[in-house]
Structure formats: C-alpha cells, structure tokens
C-alpha positions in Angstrom: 125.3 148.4 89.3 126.8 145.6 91.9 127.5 142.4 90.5 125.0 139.9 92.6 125.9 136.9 94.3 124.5 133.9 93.1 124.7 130.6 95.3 125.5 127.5 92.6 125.0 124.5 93.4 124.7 120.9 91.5 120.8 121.4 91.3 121.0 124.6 89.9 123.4 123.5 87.3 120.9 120.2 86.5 118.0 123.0 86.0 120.2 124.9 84.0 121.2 122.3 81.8 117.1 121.1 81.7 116.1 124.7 80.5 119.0 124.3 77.7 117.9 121.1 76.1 113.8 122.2 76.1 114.5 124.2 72.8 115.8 121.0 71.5 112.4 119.1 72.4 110.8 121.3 71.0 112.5 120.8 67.7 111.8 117.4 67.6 108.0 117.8 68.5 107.5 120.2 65.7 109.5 117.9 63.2 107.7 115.0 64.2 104.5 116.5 64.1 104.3 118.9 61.0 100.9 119.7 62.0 102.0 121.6 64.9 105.0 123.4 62.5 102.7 126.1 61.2 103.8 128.3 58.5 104.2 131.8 59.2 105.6 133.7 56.6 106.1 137.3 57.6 109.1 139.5 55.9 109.3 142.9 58.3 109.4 140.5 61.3 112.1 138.4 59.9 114.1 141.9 59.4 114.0 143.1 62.6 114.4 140.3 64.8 117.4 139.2 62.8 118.6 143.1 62.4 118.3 143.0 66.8 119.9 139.7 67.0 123.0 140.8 64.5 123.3 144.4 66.5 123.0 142.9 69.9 125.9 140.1 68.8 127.7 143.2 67.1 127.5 145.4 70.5 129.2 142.1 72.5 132.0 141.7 69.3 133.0 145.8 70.2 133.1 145.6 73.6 134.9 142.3 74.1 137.2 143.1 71.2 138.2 146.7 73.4 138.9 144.7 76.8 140.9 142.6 74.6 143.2 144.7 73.1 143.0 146.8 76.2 144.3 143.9 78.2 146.1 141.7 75.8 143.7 138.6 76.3 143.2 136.5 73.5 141.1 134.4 75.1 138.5 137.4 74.9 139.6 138.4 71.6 138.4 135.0 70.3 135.3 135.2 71.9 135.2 138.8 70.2 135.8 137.0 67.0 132.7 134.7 67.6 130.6 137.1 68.0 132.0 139.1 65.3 131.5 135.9 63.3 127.9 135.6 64.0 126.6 139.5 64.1 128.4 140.1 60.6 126.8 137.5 58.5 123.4 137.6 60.3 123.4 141.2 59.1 123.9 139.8 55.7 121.3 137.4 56.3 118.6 140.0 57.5 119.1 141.9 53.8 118.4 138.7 52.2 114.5 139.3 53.8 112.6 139.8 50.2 112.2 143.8 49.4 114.7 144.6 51.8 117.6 145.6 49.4 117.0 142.7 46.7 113.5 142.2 44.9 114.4 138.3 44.2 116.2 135.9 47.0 119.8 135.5 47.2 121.5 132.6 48.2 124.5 134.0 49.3 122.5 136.2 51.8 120.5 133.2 52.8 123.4 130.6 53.5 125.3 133.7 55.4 123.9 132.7 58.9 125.3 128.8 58.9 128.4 130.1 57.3 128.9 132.6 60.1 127.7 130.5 62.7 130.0 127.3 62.1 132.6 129.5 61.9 131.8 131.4 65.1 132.2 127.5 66.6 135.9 127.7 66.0 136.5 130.9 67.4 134.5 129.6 70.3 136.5 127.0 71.0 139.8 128.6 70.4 138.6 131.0 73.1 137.8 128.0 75.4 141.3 127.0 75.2 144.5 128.4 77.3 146.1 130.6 73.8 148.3 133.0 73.9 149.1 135.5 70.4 147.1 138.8 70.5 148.8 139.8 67.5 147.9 137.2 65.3 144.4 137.4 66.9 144.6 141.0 65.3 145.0 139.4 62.2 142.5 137.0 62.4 139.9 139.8 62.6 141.1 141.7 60.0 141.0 138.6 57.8 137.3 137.9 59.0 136.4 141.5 58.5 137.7 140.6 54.9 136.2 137.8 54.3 132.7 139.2 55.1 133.0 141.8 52.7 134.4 139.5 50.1 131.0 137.2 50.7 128.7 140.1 50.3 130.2 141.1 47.1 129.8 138.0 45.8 126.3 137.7 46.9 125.4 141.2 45.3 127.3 140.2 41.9 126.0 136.5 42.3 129.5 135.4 41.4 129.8 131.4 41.3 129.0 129.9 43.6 127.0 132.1 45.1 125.2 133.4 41.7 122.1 131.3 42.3 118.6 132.9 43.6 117.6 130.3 46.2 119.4 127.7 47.8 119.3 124.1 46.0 118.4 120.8 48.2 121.9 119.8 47.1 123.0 122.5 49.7 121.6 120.5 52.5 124.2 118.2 52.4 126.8 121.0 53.2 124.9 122.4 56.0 125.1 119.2 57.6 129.1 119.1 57.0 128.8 122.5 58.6 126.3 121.8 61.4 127.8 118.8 62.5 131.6 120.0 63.5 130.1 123.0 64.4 127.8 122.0 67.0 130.7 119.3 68.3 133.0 122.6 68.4 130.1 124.8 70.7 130.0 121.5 73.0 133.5 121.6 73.7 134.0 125.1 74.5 130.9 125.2 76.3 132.2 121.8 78.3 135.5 123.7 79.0 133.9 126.6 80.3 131.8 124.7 82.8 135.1 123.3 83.6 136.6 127.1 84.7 133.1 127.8 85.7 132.5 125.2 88.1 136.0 126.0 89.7 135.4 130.1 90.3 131.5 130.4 89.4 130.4 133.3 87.6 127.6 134.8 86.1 129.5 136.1 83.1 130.9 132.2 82.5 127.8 130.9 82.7 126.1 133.4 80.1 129.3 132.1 78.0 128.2 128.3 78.4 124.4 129.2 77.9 125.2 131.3 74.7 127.5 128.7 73.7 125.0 125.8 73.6 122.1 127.4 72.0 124.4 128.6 69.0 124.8 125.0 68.9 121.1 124.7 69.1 120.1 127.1 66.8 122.8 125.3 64.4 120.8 121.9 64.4 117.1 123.9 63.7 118.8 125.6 61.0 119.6 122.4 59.0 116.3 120.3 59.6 113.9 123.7 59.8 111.3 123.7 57.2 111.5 126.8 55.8 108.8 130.3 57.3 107.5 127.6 59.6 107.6 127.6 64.1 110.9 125.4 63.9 112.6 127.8 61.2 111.6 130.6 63.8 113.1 128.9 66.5 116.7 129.1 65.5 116.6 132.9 65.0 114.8 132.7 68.3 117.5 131.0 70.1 120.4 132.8 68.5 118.6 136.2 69.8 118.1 134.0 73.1 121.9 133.4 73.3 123.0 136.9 72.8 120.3 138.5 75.5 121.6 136.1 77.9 125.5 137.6 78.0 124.2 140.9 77.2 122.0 140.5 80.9 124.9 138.9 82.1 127.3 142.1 81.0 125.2 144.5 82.5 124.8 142.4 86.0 128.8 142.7 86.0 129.9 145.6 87.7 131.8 148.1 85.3 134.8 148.2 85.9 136.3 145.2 84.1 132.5 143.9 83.0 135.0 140.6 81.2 137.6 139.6 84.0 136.1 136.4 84.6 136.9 135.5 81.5 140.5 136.6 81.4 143.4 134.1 81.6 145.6 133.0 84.4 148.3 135.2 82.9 146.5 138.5 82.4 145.0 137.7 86.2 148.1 137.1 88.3 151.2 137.0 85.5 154.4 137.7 85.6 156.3 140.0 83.2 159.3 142.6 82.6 158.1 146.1 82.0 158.7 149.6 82.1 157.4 151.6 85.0 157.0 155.1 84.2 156.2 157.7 86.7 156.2 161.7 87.0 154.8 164.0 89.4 154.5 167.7 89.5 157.1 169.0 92.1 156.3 171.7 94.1 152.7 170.8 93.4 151.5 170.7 96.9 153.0 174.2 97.8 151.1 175.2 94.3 147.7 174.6 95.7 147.7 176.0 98.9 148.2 179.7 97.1 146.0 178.7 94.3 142.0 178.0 93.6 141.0 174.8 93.4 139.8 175.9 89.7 143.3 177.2 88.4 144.6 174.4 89.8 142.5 171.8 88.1 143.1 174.1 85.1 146.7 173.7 85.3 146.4 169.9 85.5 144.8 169.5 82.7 146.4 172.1 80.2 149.4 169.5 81.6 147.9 166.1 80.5 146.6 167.5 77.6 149.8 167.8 76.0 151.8 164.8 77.9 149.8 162.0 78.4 149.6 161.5 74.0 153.3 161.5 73.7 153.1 158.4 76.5 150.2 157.2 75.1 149.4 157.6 71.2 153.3 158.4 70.2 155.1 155.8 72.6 152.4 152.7 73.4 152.6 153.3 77.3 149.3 152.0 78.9 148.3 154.8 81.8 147.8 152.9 84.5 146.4 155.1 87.0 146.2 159.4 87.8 146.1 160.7 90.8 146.6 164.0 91.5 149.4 165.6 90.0 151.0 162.1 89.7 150.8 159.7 86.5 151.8 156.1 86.4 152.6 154.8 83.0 153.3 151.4 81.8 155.2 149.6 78.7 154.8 146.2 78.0 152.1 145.4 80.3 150.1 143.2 77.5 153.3 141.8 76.8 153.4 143.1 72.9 156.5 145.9 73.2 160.0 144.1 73.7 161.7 147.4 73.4 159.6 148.6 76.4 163.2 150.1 78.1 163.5 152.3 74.9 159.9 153.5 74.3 159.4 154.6 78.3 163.1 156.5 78.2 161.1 158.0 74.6 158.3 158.8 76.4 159.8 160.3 79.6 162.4 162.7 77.4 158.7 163.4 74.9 156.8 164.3 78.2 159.1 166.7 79.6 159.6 168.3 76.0 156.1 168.6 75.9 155.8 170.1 79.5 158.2 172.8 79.0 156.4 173.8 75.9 153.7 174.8 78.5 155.8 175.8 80.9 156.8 178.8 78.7 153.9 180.3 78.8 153.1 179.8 82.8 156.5 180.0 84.0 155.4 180.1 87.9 153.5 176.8 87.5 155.7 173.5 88.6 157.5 171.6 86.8 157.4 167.5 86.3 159.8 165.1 87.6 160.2 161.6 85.6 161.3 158.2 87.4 161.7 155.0 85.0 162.7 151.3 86.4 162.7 148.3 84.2 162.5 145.0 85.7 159.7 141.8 87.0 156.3 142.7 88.0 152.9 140.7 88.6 150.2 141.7 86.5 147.5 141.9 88.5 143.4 141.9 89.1 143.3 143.7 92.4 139.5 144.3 94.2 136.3 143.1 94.0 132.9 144.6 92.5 132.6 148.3 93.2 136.6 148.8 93.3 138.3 146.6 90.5 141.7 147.6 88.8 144.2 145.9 86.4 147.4 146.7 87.7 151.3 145.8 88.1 152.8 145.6 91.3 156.0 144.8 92.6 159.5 146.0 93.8 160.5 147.5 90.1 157.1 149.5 90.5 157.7 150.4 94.1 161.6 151.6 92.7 160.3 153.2 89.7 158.3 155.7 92.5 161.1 156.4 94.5 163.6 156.6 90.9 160.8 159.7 90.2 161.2 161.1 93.6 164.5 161.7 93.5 164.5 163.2 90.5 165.4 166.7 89.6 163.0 168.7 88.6 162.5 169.0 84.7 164.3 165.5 83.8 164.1 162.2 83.3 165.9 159.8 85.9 166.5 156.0 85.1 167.1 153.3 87.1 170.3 151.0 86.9 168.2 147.8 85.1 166.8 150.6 82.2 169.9 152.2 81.6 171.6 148.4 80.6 168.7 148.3 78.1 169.8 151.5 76.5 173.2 151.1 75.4 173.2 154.5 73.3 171.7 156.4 75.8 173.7 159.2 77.1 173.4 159.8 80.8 174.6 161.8 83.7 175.1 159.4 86.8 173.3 160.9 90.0 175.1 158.9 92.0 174.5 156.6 94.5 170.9 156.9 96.0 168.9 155.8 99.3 165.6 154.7 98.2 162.8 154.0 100.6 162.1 150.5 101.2 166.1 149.8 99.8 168.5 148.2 102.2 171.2 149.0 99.0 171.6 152.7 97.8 170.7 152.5 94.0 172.4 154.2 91.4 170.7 156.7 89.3 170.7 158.5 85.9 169.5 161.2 84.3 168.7 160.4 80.6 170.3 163.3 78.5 169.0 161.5 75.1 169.0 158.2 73.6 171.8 158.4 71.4 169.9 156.9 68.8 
C-alpha cells in the first residue's frame, strides 16, 4: 500500500488541533453536569475494550521496538518504550475487571493504568528529544519489563502497598502528582513533534502528536472520572482512540521502513566508520548458463544457508542487501560494534570455512570470493514510498566491491585501512592493485587468520 500524499496547511493543523481538545469539552460538560454522566457499569465490556486497547498498544511496542534495534534509533526505541509502558499495565488493568481472574477488586490492578501511563509520558518525551544510547535503551526495557512483573506480583500477593481491595480517596491525591507532570511531559513531546512535523510533514508524525495528546487527555479523565460512569468511559475511549490513530497511520506508510519519519538526523544521513563486507560467487555467471534456473537457485541457497549465520548470528554483521550471487554485509552500521575491523575479517575467514564445507560435497559448483574495507561512510535513507532502503554509501563501500573483485577465489582479501585495525592478523600482501574508480593502485591482502 502507497503512502498518500496529504497537503498540510495552517487550517488543517487549526482543525486538527479543534478535533483534539473536543474530548476535553466533553469532560468538562459531563463533570459539570452529572446528570448527563450516566452510570454504566458493565464488566465484559470493560475487558475487552481495555484487552483491544493494551494488544493494539502492545502490537506498536513490537514493531517499533524491531525498527529500533534493527536501525539503532533510540528515538524509536523510546517511543517503543511508551507504548510498552502503556500496553503492559493496561493488560494488568483489564484483569482487575471483577470475575476476570480475581473475585474481589484489586487495587494494584486498578491504579496500573495511571502508573503506566505517567510513566509512558517520560518515555515520550525522551523520544521527542535528539538522544543517542541504544544500549542503555536496551536496558531501560528490560528494567520496565521488570518492573511490570514485579507490580503484578505484588498486586496478586497484595503486598504493602498494594495489599488493599479498592483504591482509597487518599489515592486521589497521588493521581494528581501523577497526572499533572504527566500530562505537562505528553505536551512537550507532542509540541516537539509538531516542531519536526511542521518542517517535513508526515502522516506517521502526526499520528505521533495526535496519540501523544490524547494520552495526555485520557490522563486528566482518569483523575476527575467518576467511576462506571460516560466520563470514566471516555479515558479508555481515548487511549483506544490514540492507539488506532498510529496503527491507521502505520498501515498508510508504505512497508518498507513503515517508521523512517521518525528516525533521527543521524540514522537518516550520518556519518560513521564501518566495515564493508562483500563476496560473490566467481564463476557464477558461467555456472548458469549450463545450469537450470532451479539448480541454480538451489545452489544459492544451500550457500546462504550455511554463510549468511556465521555473518549474521555468530559475527553481528547487518546484511545489507542480496543480489544474485553477491552479498553485501555490514559491521557497525548502528554504531554499537567498535571492533567492527575484527568481527568482518571473523566473518569473511567463517564464511569461506563454511562455504568449503559445501563445497565438498558439490565440487563443480563455484566458489566465493571475500572483499573487506574499513573506513567513512554515510548512513543513508535512499528512495521514496514503493522503493525505500537503509543503506551505506560511499568510497570505502565502493573499495570494499572492487577489494572483493580482485580477490582470489576461496579467500578473504582486505583492504590497507582493515588490515591497520588488525595488528595480529597474518596476511599475504597481493600487491599493489588497480581499482576501478582509483586514480592510486591500492594495496591488498589476503587474511590467512587473525592471529588472535
């Protein structure tokens, strides 16, 4: 599905912002007129709709979370964290629905949803804010993941000071400490992403800022909802409201990196030193002229079977792209692997063990040739909607091809700018080399081992 175009302009945004505050109005009418608040208590509806609004916010936390660690954007790993945030304890909240799992109310269950939800607010504005630190992100998740758990044992053994059956009116005064910085936190972020929106608009950065501000909403109808009646309703409605609205907005965004507009500058267009990684089949060509398309696609992927998990699962290379017979790998792309030199020259001498393992058994099938360069490339979002890639370019790629070209078949070659990364390394020089594109002949390696 294309990504549509949307023309934005300043009335749009004032209608926008209109539609936004009509939940609030409608808080304050029902407040302010109590005979229009009706009381509607009904349990199995209660379940489900906060069961849909927890799976939906659960489905966003998975899929943000994978684009996060795929492409080493915290920014989207906070957001991940929000919603992680929100869909965990609103699943704790929808078991505290009476003869769900517990006969008698629990307030641990029931204070769950503002507990999550302020604390979603600070991983929403963390996201709104130019951070760098995947790994610690990491952390962060594991630690909320934790804390979750932690909250539902508590609830389940009502341990202090969560052993009571029903929230006290005492507890209102701490849902307005939690409301209060939590709805200033949504603001912010939701401000800041106006900010980037109204620079590049977006769909997906508006769903952001509309998901942002009824969270905020639904934080103020949680605290002065009376309880079962239209306004406690309306914050469960507006919380399912918020995650419908980047759900729609997910599926409008073409596929293929559904979350880029919400990427930063760096994993758009940044610069950083990596580990280019390529190998090709040699002889491939001449192998499929006197072969079926079938045995040849066979013998492709008995290959990548066995080589792409020593680049990928054993060594942390990132595959950035197959075509053919060829395979591009990268190390340190995210920017999380300082050794990148040393895992890629791992990966190269793992791949062509792994190769001539098969080869044994098919010896008239071709053999791989591995090129390696080390140096500055630009991490890039290349395309539009319909064609989008994340991928490094530059002159240590564009070496890094011709390094693998010139390599003899069955080894690894390395490139000057690798091989002073890998002091251990025993090498064979291959002398001085022409390289397409090179005014300068480049010397080249072959990697015998690593020494290490």
């Amino acid at each position: 599905m294309l990504e549509r175009k949307f023309v934005y302009t300043p009335a749009m945004v004032g209608l926008t912002s209109l539609v936004l505050l009509v939940p609030l109005v409608g808080l304050v009418l029902l407040l302010r007129e109590p005979q229009l608040d009706v009381h509607w208590e009904h349990h199995p509806t209660h379940f489900w709709l906060v069961l849909l609004t927890a799976t939906l916010s659960a489905v966003l936390a998975y899929s943000t979370g994978a684009a996060a660690i795929r492409r080493g954007d915290a920014r989207v790993l906070f957001v991940s964290l929000a919603f992680l945030s929100a869909a965990g304890f609103l699943g704790l909240h929808a078991l505290a629905t009476p003869k769900v799992m517990l006969d008698t109310p629990n307030a641990g269950f029931t204070l769950a949803t503002p507990v999550g939800v302020a604390l979603a607010s600070v991983f929403a504005f963390l996201s709104s804010l130019t951070v760098s630190g995947i790994a610690w992100g990491r952390r962060l998740r594991v630690a909320l993941l934790a804390l979750m758990a932690l909250w539902a044992l508590a609830s389940v053994l009502k341990l202090p000071p969560l052993h009571m059956t029903s929230v006290p009116e005492s507890a209102d005064g701490i849902l307005t400490l939690l409301a209060v910085p939590a709805v200033l936190l949504y603001g912010v972020a939701a401000g800041r992403y106006l900010r980037t929106w109204w620079a590049r608009p977006s769909l997906m950065l508006l769903s952001i800022i509309c998901a942002f501000v009824l969270l905020g909403e639904a934080m103020i109808a949680l605290v002065f909802a009376r309880n079962w009646a239209l306004s406690w309703w309306e914050w469960h409605a507006l919380m399912l409201a918020a995650f419908v609205l980047v759900v729609a907005g997910v599926r409008i965004q073409w596929y293929e990196e559904r979350f880029a507009d919400l990427y930063q500058a760096d994993t758009v267009s940044g610069r950083r030193e990596l580990s280019v990684l390529f190998a090709d089949l040699e002889g491939f060509t001449t192998f499929s002229e006197k072969h079926d398309p079938a045995e040849v696609t066979t013998m492709l992927n008995t290959y990548f079977e066995v080589v792409v998990p020593q680049v990928v699962r054993r060594h942390g290379g990132v595959v950035d792209r197959i075509i053919g017979d060829a395979l591009m790998v990268t190390f340190n792309k995210r920017g999380d692997q300082p050794d990148h030199a040393r895992l890629a020259a791992a990966a190269g001498l793992a791949l062509q063990a792994a190769a001539t393992a098969v080869q044994a058994s098919h010896p008239n099938w071709p053999k791989f040739r591995v090129g390696i360069n080390t140096g500055i490339a630009s991490v890039s979002l290349l395309g539009t909607e319909g064609g989008r890639t994340h991928t490094v370019i530059g002159d240590t790629v564009n070496v890094a091809s011709r390094i693998e070209g010139k390599a003899p078949s069955g080894t690894v070659a390395i490139g000057p700018a690798t091989k002073a990364l890998l002091p251990r390394a025993r090498t064979e020089s291959l002398g001085l080399l022409s390289l397409k594109g090179k005014d300068e002949p480049v010397e080249v390696y072959r990697l015998v081992a690593l020494g290490e």
